[in-house]
N, C-alpha and C positions, 0 to 999 in steps of 0.2 A: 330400826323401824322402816319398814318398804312406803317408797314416798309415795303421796297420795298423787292418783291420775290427775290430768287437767281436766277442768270441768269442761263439758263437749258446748259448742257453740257454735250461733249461726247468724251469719250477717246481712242477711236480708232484708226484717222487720221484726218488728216488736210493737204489740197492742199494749196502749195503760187506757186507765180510765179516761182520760180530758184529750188522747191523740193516738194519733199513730205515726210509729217512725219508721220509714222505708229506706234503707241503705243510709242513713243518717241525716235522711232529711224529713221534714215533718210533710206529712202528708195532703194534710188539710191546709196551711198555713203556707205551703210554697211547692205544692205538684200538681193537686186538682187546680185549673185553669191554666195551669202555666205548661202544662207538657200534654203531648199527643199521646193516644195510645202505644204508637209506635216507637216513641221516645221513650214515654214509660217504659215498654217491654225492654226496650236496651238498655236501661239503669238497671232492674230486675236482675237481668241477665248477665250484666257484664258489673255491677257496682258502679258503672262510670256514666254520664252526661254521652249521651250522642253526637259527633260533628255533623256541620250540615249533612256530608255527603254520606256517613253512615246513615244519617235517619233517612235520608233520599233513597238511599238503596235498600235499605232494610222495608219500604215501603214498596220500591220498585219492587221484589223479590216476591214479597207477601201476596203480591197480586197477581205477580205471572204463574202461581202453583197452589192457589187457594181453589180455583174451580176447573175442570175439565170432561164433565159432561157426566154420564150414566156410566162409572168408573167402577171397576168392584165393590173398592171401600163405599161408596152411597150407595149401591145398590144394598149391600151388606144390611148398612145403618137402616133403608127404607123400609125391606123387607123385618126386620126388628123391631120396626117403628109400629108400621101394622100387626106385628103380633103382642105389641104392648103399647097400645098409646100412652102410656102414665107415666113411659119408662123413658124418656129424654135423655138422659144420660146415659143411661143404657145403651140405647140406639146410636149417640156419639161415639161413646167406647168400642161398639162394634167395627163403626166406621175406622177408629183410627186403628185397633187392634187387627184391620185388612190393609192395612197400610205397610207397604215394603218394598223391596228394589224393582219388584215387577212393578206392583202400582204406582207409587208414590214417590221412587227412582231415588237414584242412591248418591245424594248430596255427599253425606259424610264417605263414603268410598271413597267420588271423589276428590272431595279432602285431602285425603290420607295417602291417596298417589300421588297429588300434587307438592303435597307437602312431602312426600318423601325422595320427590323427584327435584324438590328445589333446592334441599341440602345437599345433592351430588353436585345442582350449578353453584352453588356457592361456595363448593370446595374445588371449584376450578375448571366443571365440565361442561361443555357447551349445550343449551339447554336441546337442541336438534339429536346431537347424540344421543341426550339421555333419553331422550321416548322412545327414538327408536329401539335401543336396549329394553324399555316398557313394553312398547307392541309388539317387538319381536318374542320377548318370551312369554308372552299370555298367548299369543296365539298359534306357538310353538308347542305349548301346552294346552294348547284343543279350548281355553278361555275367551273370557268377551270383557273386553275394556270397558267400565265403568262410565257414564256420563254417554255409551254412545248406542246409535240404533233408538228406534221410535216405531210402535206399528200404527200409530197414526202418521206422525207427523215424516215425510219425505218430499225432496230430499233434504231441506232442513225443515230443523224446529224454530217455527218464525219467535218462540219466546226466549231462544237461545239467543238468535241473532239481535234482536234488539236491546237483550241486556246487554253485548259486547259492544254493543253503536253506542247505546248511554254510557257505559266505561269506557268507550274511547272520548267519545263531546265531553265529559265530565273530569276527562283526567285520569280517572283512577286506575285504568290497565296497567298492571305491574307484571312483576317476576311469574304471577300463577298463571296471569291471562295468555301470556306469554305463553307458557306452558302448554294450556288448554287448547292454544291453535296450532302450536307446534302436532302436538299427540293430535289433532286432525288429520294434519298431514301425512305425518307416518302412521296414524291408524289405515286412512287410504289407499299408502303404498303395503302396507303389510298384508292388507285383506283384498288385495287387486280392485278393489271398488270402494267410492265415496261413501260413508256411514254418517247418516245425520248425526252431530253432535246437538242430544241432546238438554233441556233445561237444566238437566244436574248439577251439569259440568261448569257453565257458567257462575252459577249459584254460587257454588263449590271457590271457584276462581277468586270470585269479587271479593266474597265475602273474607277471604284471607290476605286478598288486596287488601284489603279495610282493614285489617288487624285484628279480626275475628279468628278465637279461638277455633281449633277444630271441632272440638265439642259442641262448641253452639250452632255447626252448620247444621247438624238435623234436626235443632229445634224449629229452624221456617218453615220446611215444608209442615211438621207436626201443628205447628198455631194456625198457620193459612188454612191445612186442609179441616180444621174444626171450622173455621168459619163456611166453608162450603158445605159440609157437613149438616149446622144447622140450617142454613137456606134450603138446602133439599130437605129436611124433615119439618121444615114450617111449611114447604108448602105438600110436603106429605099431610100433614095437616086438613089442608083444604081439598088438593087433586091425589087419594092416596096411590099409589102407584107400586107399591110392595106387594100384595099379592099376586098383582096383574104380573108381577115380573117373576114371583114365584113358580106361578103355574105356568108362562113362555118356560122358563124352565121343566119343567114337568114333561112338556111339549117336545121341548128339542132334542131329550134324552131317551132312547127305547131301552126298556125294561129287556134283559136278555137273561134268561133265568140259565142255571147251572145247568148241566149235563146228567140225563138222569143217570142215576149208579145201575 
């Protein structure tokens, strides 16, 4: 007889009638007043209790990449907003489905360089060598290192630098941060000019400082930039701003019809 699968399971939560259970703890009886949202979201996420300084930073984090002005993604969302006011969630989804390395920058990239960069120091290589081995071969191959360049923000991103001030006052800079200003460096030397190291990279840094999975680094920017998302369709709401922005669109583009045959 072919053994029977295991039944598929999930460890999040569970509704009964008289409660709910959220990662093993009751909801109602020991989460609502006791935990912050932010706190919440990191049991959620990780199954575990927050330390101060994760929940410090998972708030610092939240806030330095939740809002950034008339961004594609809101613009997206607004212009969506005014062609369906009913559709709120709609409008959200648009927002966050324009969301990516151009807009919304690319945390989890770098993640995945940092973390790939730090199992070379930990098997013995000096972290200085290994970026520059990094930036010499992306930019030997015509690429652009991850976490850096800003067309706003030069020559830094002041929400870069202030995360690495609070991980330094706070302790936390390790092995990534490390990293992360290393790869400034020899981003610098490799490109003959200073390149803002942007929010990403930081982001990216701490959050692996902290013992944050790689995976979960693109969840911050994705929750923060929903809460910017609805602020700009609430007050779509009142001051609508979507199709004023449609037709500047309309506006800035000339119609250049084909070539007649």
């Amino acid at each position: 007889m072919p053994s029977e699968r295991p039944r598929p399971v999930s460890s999040i939560s569970q509704a009964y009638p008289d409660r709910v259970e959220v990662r093993g703890r009751d909801l109602c009886g020991d989460l609502m007043g006791r935990m912050s949202f932010t706190e919440y979201f990191h049991l959620l996420l990780t199954g575990e209790e927050a330390t101060e300084d994760q929940r410090f930073f998972l708030d610092l984090l939240l806030v330095s990449i939740a809002e950034h002005g008339l961004m594609p993604s809101n613009v997206a969302a607004r212009m969506t907003f005014a062609a369906d006011p009913d559709s709120l969630h709609g409008a959200v989804a648009a927002g966050i489905l324009g969301c990516g390395p151009v807009v919304l920058g690319t945390s989890e990239s770098c993640a995945r360089l940092l973390a790939e960069a730090q199992e070379h120091v930990a098997a013995g290589e000096e972290p200085a060598a290994v970026v520059d081995r990094i930036a010499h071969t992306v930019h030997g191959a015509g690429g652009k290192v991850p976490g850096f360049g800003h067309h706003v923000h030069r020559p830094v991103d002041p929400r870069a630098e202030r995360i690495l001030e609070l991980a330094d006052e706070r302790a936390v800079s390790g092995p990534h941060v490390l990293l992360a200003r290393c790869l400034r460096d020899s981003v610098a030397a490799t490109w003959g000019k200073p390149l803002p190291l942007n929010v990403s990279m930081p982001i990216a840094a701490v959050m692996l400082d902290l013992g944050f999975s790689i995976d979960a680094v693109k969840a911050i920017p994705i929750l923060a930039r929903t809460a910017g998302l609805l602020a700009h369709l609430a007050e779509e709401r009142e001051q609508s701003l979507g199709l004023l922005l449609a037709g500047a669109a309309e506006e800035a583009v000339a119609y250049e019809p084909p070539p007649a045959s």
